[in-house]
PyMOL commands that place a pseudoatom at each C-alpha (Angstrom):
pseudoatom trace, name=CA, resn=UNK, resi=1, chain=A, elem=C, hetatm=0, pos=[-34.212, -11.407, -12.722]
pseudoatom trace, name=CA, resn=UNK, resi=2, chain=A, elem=C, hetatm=0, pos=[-30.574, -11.325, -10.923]
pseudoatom trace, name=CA, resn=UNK, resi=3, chain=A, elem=C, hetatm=0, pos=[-27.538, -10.866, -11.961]
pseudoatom trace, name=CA, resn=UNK, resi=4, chain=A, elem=C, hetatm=0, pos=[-24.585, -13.228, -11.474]
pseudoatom trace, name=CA, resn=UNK, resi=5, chain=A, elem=C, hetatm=0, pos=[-21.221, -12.183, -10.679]
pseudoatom trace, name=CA, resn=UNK, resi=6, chain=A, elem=C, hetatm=0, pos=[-18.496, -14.082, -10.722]
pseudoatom trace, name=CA, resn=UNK, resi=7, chain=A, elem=C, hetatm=0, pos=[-14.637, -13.247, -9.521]
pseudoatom trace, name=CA, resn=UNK, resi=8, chain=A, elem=C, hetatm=0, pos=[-11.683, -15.078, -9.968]
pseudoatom trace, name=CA, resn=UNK, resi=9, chain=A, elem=C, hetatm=0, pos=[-8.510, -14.239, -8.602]
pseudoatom trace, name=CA, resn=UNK, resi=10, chain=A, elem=C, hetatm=0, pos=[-5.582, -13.608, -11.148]
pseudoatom trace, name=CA, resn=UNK, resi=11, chain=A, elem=C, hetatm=0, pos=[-2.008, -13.392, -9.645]
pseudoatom trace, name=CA, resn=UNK, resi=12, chain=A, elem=C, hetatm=0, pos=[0.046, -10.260, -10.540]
pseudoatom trace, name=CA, resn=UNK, resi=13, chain=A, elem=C, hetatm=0, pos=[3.874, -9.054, -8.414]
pseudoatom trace, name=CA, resn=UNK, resi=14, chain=A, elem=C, hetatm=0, pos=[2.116, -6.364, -6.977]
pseudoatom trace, name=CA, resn=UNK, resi=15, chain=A, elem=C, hetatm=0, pos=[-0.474, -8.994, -5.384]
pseudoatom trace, name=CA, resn=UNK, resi=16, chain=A, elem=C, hetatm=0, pos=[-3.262, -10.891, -6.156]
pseudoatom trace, name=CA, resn=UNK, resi=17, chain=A, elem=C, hetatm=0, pos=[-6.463, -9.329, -8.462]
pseudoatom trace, name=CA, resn=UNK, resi=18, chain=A, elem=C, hetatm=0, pos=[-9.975, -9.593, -8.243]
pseudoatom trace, name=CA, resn=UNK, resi=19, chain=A, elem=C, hetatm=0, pos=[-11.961, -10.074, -11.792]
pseudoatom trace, name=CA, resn=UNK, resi=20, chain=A, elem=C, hetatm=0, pos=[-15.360, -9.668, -11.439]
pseudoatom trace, name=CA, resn=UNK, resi=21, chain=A, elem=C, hetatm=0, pos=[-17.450, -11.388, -14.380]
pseudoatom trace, name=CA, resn=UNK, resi=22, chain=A, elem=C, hetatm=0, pos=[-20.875, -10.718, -15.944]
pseudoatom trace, name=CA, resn=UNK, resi=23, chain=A, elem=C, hetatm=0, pos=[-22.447, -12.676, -18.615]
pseudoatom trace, name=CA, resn=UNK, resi=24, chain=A, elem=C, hetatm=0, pos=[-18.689, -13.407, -19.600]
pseudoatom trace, name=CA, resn=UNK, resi=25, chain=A, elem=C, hetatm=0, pos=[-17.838, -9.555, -19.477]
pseudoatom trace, name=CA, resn=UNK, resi=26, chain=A, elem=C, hetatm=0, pos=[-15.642, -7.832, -17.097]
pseudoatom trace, name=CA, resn=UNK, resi=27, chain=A, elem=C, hetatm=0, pos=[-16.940, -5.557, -15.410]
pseudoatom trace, name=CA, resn=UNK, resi=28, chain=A, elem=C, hetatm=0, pos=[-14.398, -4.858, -12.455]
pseudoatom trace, name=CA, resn=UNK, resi=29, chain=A, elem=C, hetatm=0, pos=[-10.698, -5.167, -11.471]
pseudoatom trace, name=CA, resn=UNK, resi=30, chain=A, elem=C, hetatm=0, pos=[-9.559, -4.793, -8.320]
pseudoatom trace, name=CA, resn=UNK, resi=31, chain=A, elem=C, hetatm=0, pos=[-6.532, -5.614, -5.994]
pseudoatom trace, name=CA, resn=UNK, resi=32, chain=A, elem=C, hetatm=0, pos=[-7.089, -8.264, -3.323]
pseudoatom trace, name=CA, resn=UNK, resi=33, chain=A, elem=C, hetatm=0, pos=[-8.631, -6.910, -0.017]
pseudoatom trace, name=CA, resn=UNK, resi=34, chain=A, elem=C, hetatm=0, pos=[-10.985, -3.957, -2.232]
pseudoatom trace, name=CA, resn=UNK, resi=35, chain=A, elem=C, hetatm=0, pos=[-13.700, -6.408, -1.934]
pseudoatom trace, name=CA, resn=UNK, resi=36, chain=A, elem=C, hetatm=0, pos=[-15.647, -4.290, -0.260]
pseudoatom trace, name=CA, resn=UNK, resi=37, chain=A, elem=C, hetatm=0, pos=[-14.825, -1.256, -2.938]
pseudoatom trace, name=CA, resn=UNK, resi=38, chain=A, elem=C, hetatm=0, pos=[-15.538, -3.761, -5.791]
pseudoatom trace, name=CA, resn=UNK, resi=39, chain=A, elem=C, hetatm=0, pos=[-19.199, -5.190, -3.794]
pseudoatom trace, name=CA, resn=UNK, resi=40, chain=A, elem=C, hetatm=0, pos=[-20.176, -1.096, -2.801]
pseudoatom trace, name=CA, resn=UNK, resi=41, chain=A, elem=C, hetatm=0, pos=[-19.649, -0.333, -6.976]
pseudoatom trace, name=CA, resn=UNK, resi=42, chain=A, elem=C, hetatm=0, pos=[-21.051, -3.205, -8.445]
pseudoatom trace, name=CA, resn=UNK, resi=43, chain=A, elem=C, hetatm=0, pos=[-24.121, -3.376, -6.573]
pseudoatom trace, name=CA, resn=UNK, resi=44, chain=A, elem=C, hetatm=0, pos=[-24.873, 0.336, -7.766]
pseudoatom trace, name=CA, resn=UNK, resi=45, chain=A, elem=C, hetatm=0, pos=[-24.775, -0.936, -11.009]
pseudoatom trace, name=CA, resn=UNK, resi=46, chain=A, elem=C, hetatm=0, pos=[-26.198, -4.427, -10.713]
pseudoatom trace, name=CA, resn=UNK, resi=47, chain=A, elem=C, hetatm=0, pos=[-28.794, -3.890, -7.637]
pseudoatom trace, name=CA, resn=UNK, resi=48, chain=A, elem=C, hetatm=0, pos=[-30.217, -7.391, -7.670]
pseudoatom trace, name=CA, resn=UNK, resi=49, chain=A, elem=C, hetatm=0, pos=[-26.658, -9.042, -8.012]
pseudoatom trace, name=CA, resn=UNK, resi=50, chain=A, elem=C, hetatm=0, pos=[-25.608, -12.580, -7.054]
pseudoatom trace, name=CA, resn=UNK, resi=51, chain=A, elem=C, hetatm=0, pos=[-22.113, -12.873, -6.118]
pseudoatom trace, name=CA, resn=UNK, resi=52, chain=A, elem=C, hetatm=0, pos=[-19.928, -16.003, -6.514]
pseudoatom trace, name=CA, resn=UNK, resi=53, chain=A, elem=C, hetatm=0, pos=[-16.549, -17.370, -6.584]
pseudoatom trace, name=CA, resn=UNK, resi=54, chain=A, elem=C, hetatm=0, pos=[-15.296, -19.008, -10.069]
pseudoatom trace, name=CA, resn=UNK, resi=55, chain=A, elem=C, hetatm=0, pos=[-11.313, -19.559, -10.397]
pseudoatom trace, name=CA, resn=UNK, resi=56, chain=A, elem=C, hetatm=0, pos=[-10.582, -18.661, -14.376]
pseudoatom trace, name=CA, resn=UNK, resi=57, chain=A, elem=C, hetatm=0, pos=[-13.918, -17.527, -15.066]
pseudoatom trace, name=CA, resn=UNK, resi=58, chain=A, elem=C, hetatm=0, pos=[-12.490, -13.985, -16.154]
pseudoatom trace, name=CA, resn=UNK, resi=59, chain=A, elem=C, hetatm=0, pos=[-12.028, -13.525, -20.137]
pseudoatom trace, name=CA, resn=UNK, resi=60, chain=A, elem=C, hetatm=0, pos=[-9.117, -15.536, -21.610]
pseudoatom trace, name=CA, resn=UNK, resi=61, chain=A, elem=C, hetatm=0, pos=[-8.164, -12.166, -23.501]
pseudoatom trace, name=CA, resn=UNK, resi=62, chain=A, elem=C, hetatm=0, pos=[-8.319, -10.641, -20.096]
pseudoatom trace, name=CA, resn=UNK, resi=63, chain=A, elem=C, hetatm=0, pos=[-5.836, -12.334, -18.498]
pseudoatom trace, name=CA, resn=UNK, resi=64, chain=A, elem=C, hetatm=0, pos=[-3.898, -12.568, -21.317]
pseudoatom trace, name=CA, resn=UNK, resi=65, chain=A, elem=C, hetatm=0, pos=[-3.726, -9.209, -21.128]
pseudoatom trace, name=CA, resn=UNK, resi=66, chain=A, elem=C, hetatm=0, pos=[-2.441, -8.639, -17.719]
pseudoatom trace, name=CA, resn=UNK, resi=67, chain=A, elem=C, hetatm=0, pos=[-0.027, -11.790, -18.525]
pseudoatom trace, name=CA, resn=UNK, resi=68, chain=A, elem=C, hetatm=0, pos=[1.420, -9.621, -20.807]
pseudoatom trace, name=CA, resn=UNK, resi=69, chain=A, elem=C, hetatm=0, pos=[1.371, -6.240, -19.305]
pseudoatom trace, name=CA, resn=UNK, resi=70, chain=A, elem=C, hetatm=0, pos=[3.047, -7.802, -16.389]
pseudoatom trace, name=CA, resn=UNK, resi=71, chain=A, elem=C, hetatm=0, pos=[5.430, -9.443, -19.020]
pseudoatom trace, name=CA, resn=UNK, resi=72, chain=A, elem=C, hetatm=0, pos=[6.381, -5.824, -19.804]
pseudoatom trace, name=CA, resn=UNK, resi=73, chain=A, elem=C, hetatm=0, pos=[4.244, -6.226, -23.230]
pseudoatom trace, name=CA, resn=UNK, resi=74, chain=A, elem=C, hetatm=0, pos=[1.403, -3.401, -23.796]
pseudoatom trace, name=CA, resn=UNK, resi=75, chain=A, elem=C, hetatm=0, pos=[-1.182, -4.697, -26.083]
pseudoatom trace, name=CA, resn=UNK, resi=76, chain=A, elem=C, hetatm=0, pos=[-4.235, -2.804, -27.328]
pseudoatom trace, name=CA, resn=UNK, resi=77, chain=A, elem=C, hetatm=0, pos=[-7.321, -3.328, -24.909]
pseudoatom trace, name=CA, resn=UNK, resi=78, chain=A, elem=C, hetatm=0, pos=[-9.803, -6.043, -25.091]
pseudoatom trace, name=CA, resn=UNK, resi=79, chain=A, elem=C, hetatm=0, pos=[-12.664, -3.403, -25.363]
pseudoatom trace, name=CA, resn=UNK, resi=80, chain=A, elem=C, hetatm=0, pos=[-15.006, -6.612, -26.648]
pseudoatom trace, name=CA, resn=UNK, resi=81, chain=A, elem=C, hetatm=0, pos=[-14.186, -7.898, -22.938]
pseudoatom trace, name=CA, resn=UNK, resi=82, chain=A, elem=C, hetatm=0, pos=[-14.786, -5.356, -21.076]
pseudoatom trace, name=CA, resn=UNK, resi=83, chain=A, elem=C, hetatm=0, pos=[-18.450, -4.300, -20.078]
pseudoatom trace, name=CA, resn=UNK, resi=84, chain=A, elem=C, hetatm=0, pos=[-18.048, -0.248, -18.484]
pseudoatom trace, name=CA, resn=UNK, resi=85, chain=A, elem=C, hetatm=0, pos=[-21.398, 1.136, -16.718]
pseudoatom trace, name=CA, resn=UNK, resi=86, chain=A, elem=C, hetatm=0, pos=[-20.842, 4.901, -15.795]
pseudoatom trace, name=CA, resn=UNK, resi=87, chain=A, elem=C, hetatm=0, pos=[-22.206, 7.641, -16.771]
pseudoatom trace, name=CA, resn=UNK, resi=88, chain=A, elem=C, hetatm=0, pos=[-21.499, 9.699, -20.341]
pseudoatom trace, name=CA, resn=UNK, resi=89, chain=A, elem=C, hetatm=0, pos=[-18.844, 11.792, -18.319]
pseudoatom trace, name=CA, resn=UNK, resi=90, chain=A, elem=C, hetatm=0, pos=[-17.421, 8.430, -16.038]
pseudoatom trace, name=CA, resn=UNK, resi=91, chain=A, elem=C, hetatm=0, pos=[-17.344, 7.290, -19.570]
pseudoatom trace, name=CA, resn=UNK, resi=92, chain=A, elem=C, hetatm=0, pos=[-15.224, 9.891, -21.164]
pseudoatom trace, name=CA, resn=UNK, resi=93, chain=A, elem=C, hetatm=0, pos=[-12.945, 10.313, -18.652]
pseudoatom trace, name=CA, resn=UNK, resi=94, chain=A, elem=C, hetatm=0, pos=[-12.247, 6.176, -18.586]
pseudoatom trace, name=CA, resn=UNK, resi=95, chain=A, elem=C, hetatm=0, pos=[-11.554, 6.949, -22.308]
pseudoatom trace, name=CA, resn=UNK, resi=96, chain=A, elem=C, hetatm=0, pos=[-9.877, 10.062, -21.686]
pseudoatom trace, name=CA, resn=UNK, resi=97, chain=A, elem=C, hetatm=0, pos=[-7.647, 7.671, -19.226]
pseudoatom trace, name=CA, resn=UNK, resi=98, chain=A, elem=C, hetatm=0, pos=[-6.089, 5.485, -22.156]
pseudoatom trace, name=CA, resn=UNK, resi=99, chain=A, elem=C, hetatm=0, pos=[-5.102, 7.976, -23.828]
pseudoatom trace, name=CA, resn=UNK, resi=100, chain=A, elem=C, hetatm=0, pos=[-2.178, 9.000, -21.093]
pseudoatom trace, name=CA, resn=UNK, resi=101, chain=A, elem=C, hetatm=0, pos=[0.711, 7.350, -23.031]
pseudoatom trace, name=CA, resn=UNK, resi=102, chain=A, elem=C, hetatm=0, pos=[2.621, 4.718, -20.626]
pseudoatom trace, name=CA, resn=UNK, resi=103, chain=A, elem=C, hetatm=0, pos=[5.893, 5.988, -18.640]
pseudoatom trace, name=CA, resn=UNK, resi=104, chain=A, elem=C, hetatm=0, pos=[4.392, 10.024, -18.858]
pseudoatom trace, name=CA, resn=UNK, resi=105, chain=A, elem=C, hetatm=0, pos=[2.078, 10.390, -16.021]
pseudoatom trace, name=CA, resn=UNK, resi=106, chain=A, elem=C, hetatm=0, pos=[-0.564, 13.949, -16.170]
pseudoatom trace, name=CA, resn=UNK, resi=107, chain=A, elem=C, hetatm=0, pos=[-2.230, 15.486, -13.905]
pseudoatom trace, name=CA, resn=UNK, resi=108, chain=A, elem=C, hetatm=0, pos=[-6.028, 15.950, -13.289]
pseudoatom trace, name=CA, resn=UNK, resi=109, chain=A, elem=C, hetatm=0, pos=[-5.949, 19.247, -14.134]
pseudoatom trace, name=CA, resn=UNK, resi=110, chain=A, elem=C, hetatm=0, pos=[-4.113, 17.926, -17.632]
pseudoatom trace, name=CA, resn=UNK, resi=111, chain=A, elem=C, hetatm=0, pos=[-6.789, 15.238, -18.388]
pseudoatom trace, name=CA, resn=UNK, resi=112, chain=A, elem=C, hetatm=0, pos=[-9.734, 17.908, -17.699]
pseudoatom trace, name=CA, resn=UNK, resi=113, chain=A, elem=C, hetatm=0, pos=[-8.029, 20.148, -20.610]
pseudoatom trace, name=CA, resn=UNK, resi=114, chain=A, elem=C, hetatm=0, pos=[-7.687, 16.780, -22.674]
pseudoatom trace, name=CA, resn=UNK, resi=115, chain=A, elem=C, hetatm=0, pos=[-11.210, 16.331, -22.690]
pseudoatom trace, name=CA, resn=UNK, resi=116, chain=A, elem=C, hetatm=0, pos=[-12.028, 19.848, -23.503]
pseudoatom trace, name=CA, resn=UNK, resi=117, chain=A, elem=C, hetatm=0, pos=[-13.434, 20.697, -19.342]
pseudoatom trace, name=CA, resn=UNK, resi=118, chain=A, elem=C, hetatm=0, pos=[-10.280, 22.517, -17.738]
pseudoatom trace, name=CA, resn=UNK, resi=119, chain=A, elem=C, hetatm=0, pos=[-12.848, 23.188, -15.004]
pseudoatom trace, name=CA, resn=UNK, resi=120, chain=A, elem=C, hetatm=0, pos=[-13.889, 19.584, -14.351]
pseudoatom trace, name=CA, resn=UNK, resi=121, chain=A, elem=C, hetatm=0, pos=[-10.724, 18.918, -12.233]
pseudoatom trace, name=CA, resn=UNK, resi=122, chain=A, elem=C, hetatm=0, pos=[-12.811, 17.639, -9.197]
pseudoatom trace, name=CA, resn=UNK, resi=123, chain=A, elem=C, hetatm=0, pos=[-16.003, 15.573, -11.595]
pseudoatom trace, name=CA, resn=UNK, resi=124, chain=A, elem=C, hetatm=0, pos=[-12.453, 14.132, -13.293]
pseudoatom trace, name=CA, resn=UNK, resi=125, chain=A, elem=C, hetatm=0, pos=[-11.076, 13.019, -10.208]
pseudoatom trace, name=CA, resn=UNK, resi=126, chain=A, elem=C, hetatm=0, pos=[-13.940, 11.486, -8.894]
pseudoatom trace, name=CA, resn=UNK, resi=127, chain=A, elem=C, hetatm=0, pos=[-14.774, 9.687, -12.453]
pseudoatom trace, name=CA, resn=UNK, resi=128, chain=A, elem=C, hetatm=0, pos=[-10.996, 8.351, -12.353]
pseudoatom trace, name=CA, resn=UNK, resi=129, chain=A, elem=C, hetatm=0, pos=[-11.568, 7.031, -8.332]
pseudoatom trace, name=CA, resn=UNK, resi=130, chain=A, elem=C, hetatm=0, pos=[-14.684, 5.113, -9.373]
pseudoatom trace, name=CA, resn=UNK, resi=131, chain=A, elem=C, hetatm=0, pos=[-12.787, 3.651, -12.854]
pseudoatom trace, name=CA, resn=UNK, resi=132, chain=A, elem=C, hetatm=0, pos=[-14.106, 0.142, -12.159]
pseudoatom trace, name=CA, resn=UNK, resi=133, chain=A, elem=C, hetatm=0, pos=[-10.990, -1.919, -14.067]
pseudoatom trace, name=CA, resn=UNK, resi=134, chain=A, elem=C, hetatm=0, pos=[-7.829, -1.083, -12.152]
pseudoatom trace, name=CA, resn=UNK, resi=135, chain=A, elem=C, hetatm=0, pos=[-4.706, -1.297, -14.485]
pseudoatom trace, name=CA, resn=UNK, resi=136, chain=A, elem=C, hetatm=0, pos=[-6.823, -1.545, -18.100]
pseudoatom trace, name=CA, resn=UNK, resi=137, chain=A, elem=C, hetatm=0, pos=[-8.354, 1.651, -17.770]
pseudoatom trace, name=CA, resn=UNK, resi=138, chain=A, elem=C, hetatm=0, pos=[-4.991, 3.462, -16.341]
pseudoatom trace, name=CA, resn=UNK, resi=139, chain=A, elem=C, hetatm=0, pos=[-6.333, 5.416, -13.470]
pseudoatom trace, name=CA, resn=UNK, resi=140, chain=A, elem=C, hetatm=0, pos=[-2.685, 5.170, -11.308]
pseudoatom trace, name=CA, resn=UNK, resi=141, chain=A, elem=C, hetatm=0, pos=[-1.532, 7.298, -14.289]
pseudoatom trace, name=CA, resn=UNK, resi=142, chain=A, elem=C, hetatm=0, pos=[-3.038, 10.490, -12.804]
pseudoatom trace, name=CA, resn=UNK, resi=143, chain=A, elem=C, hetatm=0, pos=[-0.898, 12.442, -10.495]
pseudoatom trace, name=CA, resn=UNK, resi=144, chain=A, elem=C, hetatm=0, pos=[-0.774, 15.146, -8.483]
pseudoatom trace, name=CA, resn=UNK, resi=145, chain=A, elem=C, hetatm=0, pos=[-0.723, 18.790, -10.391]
pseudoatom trace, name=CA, resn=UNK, resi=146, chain=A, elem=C, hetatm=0, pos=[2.811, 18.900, -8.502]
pseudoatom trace, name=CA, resn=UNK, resi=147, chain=A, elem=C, hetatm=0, pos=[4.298, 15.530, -9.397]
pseudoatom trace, name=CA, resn=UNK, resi=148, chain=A, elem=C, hetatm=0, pos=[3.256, 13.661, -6.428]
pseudoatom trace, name=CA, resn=UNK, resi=149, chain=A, elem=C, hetatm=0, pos=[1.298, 10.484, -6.535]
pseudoatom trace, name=CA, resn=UNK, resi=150, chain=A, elem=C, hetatm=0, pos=[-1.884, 10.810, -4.806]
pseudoatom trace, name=CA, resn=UNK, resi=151, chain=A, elem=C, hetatm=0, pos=[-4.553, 8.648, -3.826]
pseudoatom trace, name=CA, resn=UNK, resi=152, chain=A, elem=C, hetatm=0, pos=[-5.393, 4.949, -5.682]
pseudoatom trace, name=CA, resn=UNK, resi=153, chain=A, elem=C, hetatm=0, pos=[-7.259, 2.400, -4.560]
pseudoatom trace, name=CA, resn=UNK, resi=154, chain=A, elem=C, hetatm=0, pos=[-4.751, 0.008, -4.419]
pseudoatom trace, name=CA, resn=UNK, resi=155, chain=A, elem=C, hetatm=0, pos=[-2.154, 2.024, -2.327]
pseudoatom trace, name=CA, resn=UNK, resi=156, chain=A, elem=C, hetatm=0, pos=[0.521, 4.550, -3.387]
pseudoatom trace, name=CA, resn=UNK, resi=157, chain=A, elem=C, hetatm=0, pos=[3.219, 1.598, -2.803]
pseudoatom trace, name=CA, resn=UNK, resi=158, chain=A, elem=C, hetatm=0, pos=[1.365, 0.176, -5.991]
pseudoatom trace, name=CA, resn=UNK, resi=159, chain=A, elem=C, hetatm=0, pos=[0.798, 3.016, -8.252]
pseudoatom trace, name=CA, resn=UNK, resi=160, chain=A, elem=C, hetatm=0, pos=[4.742, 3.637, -7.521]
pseudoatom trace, name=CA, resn=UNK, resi=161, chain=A, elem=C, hetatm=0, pos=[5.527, 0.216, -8.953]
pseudoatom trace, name=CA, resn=UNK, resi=162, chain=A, elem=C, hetatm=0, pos=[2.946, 0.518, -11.899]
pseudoatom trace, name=CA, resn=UNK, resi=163, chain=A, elem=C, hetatm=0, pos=[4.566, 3.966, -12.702]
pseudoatom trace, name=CA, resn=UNK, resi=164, chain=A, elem=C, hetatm=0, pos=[8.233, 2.313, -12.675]
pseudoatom trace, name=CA, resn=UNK, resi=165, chain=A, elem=C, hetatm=0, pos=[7.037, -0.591, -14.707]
pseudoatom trace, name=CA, resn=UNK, resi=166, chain=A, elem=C, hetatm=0, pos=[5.653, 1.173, -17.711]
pseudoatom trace, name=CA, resn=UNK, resi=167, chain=A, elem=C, hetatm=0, pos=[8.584, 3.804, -17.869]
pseudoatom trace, name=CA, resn=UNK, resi=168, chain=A, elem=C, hetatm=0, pos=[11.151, 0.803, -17.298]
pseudoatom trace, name=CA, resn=UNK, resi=169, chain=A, elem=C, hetatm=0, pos=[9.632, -2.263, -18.948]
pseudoatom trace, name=CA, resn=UNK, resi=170, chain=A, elem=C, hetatm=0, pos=[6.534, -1.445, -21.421]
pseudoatom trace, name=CA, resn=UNK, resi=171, chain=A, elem=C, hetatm=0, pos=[6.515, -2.165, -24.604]
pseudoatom trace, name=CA, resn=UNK, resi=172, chain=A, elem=C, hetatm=0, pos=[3.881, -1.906, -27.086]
pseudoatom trace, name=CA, resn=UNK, resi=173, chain=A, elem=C, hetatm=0, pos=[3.369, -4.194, -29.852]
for i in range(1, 173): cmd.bond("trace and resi %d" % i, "trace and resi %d" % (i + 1))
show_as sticks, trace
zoom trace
């Protein structure tokens, strides 16, 4: 039996997103023009996938989400909306990744001793560059062990402005 997935597009000031869909889930965000990222990491996951194009077929508490975060409102995460496949340790490092408080940036290194692996700085970094839901699960909050931003999928330009948003404009309610 396939798979479906569907992706909508969801407009943000850093560019447009992709929100890939199953069964009503999501189950990857993405900036524009990762396509290829988002098709390489699904397709692990859902082998026999069908892909198609939906507008608004992402959760409404999704995009209510980012409406807010862009807003400059943090609310808590949709969990029920959100459908994560990784493994145990992909898994505890996305969870690992929500705990970094908004505006205060750590460093790999940081979120390996958070989780109780000081030693897992490179399995961390790797489980934080295959975080499937860009912006949710706050990968562009992990920086460089000197202060630097390094890598993210969506460019350096945009983990800047993601960085300068939450330490400027977050709120949570």
């Amino acid at each position: 039996m396939s798979t479906t997935i569907t992706v909508s597009r969801f407009p943000s000031p850093i560019g447009p997103l992709s929100l890939a869909t199953v069964d009503g889930k999501l189950v990857h965000l993405d900036f524009d023009g990762n396509d290829e990222r988002m098709h390489t990491l699904q397709t692990r996951r859902f082998r026999d996938a069908q892909w198609q194009e939906q507008p608004r077929s992402a959760p409404e508490a999704i995009t209510q989400w980012l409406e807010a975060y862009f807003a400059g409102v943090l609310q808590p995460l949709p969990w029920n909306d959100l459908r994560l496949t990784g493994t145990d340790f992909q898994q505890q490092v996305w969870q690992g990744l929500t705990g970094i408080p908004t505006g205060k940036p750590c460093s790999y290194r940081a979120l390996a001793e958070t989780l109780g692996n000081p030693r897992a700085v490179r399995a961390v970094a790797r489980a934080n560059a295959l975080n499937p839901v860009a912006i949710l699960i706050p990968c562009h909050r992990v920086i460089g062990a000197d202060g630097t931003l390094t890598g993210y999928a969506g460019g350096l330009e945009r983990k800047a402005w993601l960085l300068d948003h939450e330490a400027e404009s977050l709120k949570a309610v």
